[in-house]
BAVO-438061 format. One record per residue (C-alpha): residue in three letters; x, y, z. Coordinates in pm, 1 decimal. Example, Ala and Ser with C-alpha at 12.3 -4.5 7.8 and 13.67 -1.06 7.14 Angstrom:
2
+--------+----------+----------+----------+
| residu |       px |       py |       pz |
+--------+----------+----------+----------+
|    Ala |   1230.0 |   -450.0 |    780.0 |
|    Ser |   1367.0 |   -106.0 |    714.0 |
+--------+----------+----------+----------+
END
This chain:
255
+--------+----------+----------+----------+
| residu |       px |       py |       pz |
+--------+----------+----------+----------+
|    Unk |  10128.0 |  16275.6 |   7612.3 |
|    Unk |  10185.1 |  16662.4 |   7656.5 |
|    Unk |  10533.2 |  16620.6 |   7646.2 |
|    Unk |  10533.1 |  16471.6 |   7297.3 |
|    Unk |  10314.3 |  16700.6 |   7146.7 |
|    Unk |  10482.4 |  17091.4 |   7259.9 |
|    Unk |  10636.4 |  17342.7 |   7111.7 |
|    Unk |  10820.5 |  17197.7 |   6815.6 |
|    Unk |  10484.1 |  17049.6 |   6679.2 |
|    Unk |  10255.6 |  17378.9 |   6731.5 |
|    Unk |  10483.0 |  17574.7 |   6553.4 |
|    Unk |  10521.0 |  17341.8 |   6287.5 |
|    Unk |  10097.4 |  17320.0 |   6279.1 |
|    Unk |  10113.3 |  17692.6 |   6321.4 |
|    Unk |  10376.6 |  17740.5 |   6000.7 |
|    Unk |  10197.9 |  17467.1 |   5789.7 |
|    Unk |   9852.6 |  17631.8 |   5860.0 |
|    Unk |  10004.2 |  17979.1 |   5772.2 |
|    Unk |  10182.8 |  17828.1 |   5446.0 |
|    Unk |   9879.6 |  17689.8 |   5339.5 |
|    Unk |   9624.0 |  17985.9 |   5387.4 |
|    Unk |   9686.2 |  18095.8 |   5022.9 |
|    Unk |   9638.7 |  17736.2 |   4896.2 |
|    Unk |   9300.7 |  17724.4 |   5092.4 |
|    Unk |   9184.3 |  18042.6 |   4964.5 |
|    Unk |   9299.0 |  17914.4 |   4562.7 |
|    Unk |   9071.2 |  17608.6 |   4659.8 |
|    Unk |   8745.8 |  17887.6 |   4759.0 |
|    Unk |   8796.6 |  18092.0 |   4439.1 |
|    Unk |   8808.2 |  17816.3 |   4206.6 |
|    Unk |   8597.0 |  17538.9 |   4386.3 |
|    Unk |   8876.3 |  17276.5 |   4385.8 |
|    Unk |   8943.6 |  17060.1 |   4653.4 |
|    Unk |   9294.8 |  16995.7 |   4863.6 |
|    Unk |   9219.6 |  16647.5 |   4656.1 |
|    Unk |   9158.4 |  16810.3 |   4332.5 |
|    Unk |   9519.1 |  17008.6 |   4324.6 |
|    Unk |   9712.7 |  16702.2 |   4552.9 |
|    Unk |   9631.9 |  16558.7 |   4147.2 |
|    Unk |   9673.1 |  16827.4 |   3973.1 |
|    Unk |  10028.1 |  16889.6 |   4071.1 |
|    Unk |  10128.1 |  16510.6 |   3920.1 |
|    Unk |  10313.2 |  16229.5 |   4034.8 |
|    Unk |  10531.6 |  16353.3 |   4200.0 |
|    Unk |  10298.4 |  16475.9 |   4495.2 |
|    Unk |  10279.2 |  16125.3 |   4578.8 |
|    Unk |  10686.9 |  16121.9 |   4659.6 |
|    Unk |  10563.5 |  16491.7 |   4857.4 |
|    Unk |  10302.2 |  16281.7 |   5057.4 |
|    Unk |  10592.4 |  16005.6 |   5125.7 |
|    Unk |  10839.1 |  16228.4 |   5244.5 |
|    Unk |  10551.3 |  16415.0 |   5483.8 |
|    Unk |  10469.2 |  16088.2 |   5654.9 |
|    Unk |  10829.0 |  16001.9 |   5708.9 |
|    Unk |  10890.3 |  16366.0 |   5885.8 |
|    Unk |  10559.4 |  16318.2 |   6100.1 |
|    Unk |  10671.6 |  15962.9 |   6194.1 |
|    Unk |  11066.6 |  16108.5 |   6286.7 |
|    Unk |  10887.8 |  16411.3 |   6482.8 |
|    Unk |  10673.7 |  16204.7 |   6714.8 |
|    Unk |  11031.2 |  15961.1 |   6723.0 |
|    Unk |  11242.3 |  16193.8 |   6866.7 |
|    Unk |  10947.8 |  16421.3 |   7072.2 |
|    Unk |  10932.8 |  16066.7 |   7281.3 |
|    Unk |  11292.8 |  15900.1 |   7244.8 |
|    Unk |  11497.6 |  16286.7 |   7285.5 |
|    Unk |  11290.5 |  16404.8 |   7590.8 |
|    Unk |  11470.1 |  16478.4 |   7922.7 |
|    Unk |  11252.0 |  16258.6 |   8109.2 |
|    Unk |  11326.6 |  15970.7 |   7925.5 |
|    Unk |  11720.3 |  16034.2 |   7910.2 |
|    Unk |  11742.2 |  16151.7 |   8276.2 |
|    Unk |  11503.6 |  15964.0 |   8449.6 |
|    Unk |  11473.2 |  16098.5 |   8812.9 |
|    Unk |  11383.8 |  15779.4 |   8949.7 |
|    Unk |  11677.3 |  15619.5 |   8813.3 |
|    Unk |  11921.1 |  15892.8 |   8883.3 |
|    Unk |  11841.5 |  15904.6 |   9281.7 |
|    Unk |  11863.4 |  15483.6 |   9294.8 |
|    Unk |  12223.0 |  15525.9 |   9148.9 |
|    Unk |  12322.2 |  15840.3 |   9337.2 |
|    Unk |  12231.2 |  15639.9 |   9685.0 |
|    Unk |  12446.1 |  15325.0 |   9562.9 |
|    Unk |  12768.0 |  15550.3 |   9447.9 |
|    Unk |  12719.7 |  15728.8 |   9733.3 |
|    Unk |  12725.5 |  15407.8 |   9953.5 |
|    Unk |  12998.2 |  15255.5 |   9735.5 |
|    Unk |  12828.4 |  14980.7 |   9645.1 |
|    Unk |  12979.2 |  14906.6 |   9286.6 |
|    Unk |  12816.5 |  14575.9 |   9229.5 |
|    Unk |  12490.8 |  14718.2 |   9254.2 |
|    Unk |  12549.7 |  14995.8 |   9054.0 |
|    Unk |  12652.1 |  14821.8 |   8789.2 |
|    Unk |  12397.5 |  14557.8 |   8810.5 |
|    Unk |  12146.8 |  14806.0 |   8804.6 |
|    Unk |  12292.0 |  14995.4 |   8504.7 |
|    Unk |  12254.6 |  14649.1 |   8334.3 |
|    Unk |  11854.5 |  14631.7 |   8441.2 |
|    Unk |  11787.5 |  14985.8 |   8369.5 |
|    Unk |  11913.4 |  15020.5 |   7998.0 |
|    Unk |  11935.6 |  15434.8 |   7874.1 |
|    Unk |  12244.6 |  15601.7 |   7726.5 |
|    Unk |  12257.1 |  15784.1 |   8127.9 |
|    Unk |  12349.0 |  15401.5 |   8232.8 |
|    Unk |  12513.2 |  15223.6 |   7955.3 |
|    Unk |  12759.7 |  15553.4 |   7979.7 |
|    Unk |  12785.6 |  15458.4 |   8367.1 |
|    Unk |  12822.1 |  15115.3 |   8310.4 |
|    Unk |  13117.9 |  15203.8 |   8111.2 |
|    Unk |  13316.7 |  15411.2 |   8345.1 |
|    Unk |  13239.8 |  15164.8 |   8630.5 |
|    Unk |  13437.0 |  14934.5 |   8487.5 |
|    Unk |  13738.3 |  15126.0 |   8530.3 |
|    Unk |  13678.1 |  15191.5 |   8886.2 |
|    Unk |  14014.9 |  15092.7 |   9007.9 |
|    Unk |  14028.1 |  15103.7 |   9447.0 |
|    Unk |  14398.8 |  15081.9 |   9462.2 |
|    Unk |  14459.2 |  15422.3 |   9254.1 |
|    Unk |  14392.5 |  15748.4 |   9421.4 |
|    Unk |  14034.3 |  15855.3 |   9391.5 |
|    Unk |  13948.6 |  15510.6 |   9236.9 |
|    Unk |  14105.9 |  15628.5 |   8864.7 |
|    Unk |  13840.9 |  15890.0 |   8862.5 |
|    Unk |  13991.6 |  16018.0 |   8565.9 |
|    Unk |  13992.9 |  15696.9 |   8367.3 |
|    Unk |  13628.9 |  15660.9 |   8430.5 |
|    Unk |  13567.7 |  16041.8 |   8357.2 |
|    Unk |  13741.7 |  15967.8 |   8032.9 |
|    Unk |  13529.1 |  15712.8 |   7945.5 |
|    Unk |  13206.3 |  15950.6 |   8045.5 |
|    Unk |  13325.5 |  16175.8 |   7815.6 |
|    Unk |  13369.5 |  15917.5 |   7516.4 |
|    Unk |  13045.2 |  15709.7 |   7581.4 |
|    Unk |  12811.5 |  16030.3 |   7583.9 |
|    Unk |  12990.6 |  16143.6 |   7289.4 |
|    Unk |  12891.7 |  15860.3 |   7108.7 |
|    Unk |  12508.9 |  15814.3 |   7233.7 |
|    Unk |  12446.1 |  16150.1 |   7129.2 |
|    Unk |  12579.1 |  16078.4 |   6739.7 |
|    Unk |  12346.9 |  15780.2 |   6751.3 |
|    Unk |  12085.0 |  16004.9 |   6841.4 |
|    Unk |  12187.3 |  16287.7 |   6566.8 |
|    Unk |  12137.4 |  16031.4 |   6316.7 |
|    Unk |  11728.8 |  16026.6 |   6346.4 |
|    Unk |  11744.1 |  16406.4 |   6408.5 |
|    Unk |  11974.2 |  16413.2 |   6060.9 |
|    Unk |  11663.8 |  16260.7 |   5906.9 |
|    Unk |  11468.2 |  16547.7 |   5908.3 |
|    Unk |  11729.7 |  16805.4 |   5781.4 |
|    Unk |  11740.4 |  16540.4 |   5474.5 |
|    Unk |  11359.0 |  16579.4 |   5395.6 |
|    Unk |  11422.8 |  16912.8 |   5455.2 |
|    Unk |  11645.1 |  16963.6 |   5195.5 |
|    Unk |  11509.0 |  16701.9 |   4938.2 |
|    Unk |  11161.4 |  16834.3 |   4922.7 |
|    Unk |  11248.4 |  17147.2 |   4788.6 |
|    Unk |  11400.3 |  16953.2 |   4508.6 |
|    Unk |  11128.3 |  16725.4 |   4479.9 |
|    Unk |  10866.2 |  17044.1 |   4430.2 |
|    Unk |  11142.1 |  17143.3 |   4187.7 |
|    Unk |  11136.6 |  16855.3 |   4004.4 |
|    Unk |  10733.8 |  16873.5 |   3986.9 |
|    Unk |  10816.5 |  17216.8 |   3869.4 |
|    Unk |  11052.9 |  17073.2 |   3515.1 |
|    Unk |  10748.6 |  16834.5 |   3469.5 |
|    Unk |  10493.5 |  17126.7 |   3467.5 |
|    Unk |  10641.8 |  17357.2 |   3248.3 |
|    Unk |  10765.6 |  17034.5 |   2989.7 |
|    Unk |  10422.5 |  16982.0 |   2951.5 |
|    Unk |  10353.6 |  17352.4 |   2913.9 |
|    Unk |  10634.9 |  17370.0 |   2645.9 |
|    Unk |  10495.7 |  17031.4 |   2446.3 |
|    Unk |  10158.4 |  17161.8 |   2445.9 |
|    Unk |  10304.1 |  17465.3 |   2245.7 |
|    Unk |  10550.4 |  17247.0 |   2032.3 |
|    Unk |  10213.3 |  17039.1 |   1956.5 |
|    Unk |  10033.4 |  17348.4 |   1843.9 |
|    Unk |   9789.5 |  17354.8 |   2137.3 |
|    Unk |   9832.0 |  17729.3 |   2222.0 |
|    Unk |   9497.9 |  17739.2 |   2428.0 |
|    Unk |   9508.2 |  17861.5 |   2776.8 |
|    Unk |   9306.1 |  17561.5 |   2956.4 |
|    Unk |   9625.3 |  17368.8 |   2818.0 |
|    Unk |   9891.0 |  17602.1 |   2893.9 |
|    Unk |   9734.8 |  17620.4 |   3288.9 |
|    Unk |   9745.5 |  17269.7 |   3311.7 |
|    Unk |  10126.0 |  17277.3 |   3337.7 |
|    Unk |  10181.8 |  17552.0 |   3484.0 |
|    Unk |   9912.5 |  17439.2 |   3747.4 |
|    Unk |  10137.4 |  17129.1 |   3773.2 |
|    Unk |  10447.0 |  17366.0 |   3854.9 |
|    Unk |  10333.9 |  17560.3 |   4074.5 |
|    Unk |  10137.7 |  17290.6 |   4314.4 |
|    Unk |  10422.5 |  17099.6 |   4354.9 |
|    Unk |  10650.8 |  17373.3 |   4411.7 |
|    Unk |  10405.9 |  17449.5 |   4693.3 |
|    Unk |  10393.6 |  17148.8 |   4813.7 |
|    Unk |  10740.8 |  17056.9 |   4853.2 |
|    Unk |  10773.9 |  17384.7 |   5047.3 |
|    Unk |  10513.9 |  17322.6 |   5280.1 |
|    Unk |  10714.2 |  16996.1 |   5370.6 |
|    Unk |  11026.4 |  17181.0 |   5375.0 |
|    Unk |  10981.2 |  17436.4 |   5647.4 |
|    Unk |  10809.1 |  17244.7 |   5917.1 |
|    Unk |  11075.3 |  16967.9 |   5836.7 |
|    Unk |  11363.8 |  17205.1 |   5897.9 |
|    Unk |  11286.7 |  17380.2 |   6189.1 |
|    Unk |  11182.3 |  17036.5 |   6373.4 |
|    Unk |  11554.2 |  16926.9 |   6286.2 |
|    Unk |  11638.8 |  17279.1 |   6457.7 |
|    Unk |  11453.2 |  17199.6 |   6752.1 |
|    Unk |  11548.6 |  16792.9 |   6829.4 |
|    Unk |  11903.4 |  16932.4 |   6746.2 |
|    Unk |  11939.6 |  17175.7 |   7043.2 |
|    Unk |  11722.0 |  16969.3 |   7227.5 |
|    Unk |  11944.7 |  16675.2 |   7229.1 |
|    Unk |  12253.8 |  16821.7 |   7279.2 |
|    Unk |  12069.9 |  17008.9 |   7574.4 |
|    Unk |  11945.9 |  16716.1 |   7737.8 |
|    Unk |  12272.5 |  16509.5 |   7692.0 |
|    Unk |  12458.6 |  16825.9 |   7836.7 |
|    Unk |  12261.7 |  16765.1 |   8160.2 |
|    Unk |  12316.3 |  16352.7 |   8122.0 |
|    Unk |  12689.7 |  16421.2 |   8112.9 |
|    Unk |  12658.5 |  16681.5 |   8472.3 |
|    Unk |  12431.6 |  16393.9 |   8594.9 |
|    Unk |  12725.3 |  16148.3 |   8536.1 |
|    Unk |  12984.4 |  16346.2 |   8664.2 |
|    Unk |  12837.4 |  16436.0 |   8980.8 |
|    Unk |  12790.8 |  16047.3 |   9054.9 |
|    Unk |  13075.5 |  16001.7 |   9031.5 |
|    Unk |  13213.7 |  16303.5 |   9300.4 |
|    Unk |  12974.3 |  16106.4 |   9499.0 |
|    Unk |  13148.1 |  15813.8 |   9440.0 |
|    Unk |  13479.9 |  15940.6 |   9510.3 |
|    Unk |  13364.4 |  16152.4 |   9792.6 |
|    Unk |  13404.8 |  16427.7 |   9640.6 |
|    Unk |  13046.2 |  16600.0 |   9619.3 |
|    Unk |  12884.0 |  16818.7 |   9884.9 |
|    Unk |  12764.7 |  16579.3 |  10172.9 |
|    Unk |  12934.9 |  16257.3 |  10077.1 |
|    Unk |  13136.3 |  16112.1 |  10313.8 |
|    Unk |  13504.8 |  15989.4 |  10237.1 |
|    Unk |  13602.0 |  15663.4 |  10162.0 |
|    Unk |  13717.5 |  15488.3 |  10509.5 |
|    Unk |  14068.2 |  15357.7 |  10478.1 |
|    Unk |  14109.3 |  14988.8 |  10480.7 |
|    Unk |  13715.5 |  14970.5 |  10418.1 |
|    Unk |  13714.3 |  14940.8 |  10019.2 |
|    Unk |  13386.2 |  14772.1 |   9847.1 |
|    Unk |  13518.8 |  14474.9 |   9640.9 |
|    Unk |  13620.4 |  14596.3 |   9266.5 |
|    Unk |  13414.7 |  14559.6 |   8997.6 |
|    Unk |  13459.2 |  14208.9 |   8822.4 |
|    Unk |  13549.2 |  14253.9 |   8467.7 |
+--------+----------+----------+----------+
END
């Protein structure tokens, strides 16, 4: 489980730990605890603890779904660089099919177009297709990274709106004639906690959307070279792989 838990979760510990060393030293001075101000900054704290389990939940998603071992599995990549390498399509495919990842539904795909009577089996058909299929697996993958850039940006807003709340409150205690200051800090208490706490949210949140961003379109960077240099194997072209004998084609790929 090291791999799930690295850099882009110690540096959001480390930034929500550093955040909230002022709120820990406002809970010493005036003997309140993290429960005592998670109520005094109103309802909508409880929107501020929603939001926080929905980023934690996305974060551990995408530290397991996003990593490189699970998109470029090296056991997986040597089986299907021995069977292109071979020219044994059938098998390839068939083991695309048992071995379901974006690195072999993307394969899959540009099998199919493997064409033996073209010259170097419609490579560029099937590079095409490469291109287009990894394209799209790494937009489906955006989408949970997006996620996080929306929490991001909505709990800001949602400490602001804590913030209106706060200072209404303030403002009707005057308008009510209750000028003392245990009722004006009740408000402003109010404003300032949730502020705080949709902040604390907010920064983690954003630069874990940072991270999974680059480190998805890293990882499907290396997918796509992975692809692409099965395929020279396939069509002879890489370092060390024989040509295809003439007159001793492996049977196309059944649509």
């Amino acid at each position: 489980m090291r791999t799930i838990f690295s850099l882009p979760h110690a540096v959001a510990a480390g930034l929500f730990f550093c955040l909230s060393g002022p709120l820990h030293a406002a809970v010493e001075d005036s003997t309140k605890s993290l429960l005592d101000l998670y109520r005094e900054g109103g309802p909508v704290m409880h929107l501020v603890a929603f939001c926080s389990i929905a980023a934690v939940a996305l974060a551990v998603y995408c530290g397991v779904s996003f990593r490189k071992g699970r998109l470029l599995p090296a056991a997986v990549v040597s089986s299907l660089n021995e069977l292109l390498s071979s020219r044994n399509l059938q098998q390839a495919y068939a083991f695309c099919k048992q071995h379901p990842s974006p690195l072999t539904h993307s394969l899959a795909s540009a099998l199919i177009k493997a064409n033996f009577a073209r010259d170097m089996y419609n490579k560029a058909a099937m590079e095409n297709s490469l291109a287009d299929d990894c394209f799209r697996e790494e937009t489906k993958m955006m989408v949970s990274v997006n996620y996080l850039n929306t929490l991001a940006v909505l709990a800001p807003m949602i400490g602001l709106l804590g913030t209106v709340f706060g200072m209404i409150r303030s403002f009707s205690s005057l308008a009510a004639g209750h000028a003392e200051a245990s009722e004006l800090a009740k408000g402003i208490g109010e404003a300032l906690v949730a502020t705080a706490g949709g902040l604390l949210l907010a920064i983690p949140a954003m630069f874990l959307y940072f991270y999974y961003r680059g480190m998805v379109s890293a990882n499907m960077a290396e997918v796509h070279a992975a692809l692409s240099h099965m395929l020279d194997r396939f069509t002879g072209e890489a370092h060390g792989t024989p040509p295809p004998t003439p007159g001793a084609l492996p049977a196309q790929l059944e649509h």
